[in-house]
C-alpha positions in Angstrom: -19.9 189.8 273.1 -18.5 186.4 272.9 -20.2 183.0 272.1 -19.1 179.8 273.5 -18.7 176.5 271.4 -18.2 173.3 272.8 -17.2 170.4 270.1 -16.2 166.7 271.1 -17.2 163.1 271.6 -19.2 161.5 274.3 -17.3 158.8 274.6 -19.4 155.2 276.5 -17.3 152.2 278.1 -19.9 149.4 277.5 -23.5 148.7 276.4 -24.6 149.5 279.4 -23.7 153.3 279.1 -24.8 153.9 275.5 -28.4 152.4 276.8 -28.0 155.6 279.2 -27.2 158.0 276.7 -30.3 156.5 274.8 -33.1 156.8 277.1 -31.6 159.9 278.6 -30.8 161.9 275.5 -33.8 163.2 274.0 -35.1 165.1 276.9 -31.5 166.4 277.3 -31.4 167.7 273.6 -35.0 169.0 273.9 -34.3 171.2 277.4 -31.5 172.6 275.7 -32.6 173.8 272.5 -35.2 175.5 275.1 -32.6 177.4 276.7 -32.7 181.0 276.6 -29.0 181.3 275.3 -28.5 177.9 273.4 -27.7 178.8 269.9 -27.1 175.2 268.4 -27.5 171.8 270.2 -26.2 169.0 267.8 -25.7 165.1 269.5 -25.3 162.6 266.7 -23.9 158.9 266.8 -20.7 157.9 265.4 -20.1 155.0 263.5 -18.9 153.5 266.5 -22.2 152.7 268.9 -20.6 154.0 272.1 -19.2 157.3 271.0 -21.5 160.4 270.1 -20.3 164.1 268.7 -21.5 166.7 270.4 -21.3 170.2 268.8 -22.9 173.2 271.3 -22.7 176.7 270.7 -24.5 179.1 273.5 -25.0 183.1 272.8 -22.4 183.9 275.5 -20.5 183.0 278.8 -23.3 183.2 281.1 -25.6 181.3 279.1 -23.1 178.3 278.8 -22.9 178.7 282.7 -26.2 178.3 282.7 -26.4 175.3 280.8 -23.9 173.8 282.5 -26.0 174.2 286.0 -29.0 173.2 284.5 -27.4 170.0 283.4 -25.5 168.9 287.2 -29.3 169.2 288.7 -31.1 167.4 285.7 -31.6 163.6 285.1 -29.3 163.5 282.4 -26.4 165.2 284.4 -27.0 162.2 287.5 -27.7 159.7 285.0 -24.6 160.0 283.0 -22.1 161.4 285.3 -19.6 158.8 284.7 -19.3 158.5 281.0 -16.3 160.4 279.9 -16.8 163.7 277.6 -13.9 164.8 275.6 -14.9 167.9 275.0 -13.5 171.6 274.0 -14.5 174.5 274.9 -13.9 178.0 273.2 -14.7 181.6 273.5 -15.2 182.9 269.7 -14.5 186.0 270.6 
């Protein structure tokens, strides 16, 4: 079975947006590592304030799927909807 891994940068506009990520990203981080199929949930900020690296890896297709549900209902998802992800995504198959 394959896993997915998702790698990239969370990438803020202003000071405004990084205060988002901020208050919002704990809780985010925390309710995924809980997930059922969340393998590894790494956010970490770059040297640059606005911009963090994200590096997900989930146990298979369905469990990303999951995830990605999950997040579009949760506070997080609403909350920073408009700040750009630059993200890729792979099967490791």
């Amino acid at each position: 079975m394959s896993q997915v891994r998702v790698s990239g940068q969370l990438v803020c506009t202003d000071a405004d947006q990084a205060a988002l990520v901020l208050r919002y990203l704990p809780e985010h981080v925390a309710l995924t590592r809980a997930e059922a199929g969340c393998l590894s949930f790494e956010v970490h900020r770059s040297q640059d304030p606005h911009v963090w690296r994200v590096d997900e890896l989930f146990r298979d297709p369905a469990a990303f799927r999951a995830h990605q549900e999950r997040v579009a209902a949760s506070e997080w998802g609403r909350a920073t909807a408009g700040i750009e992800r630059r993200y890729t995504v792979e099967d490791t198959t």
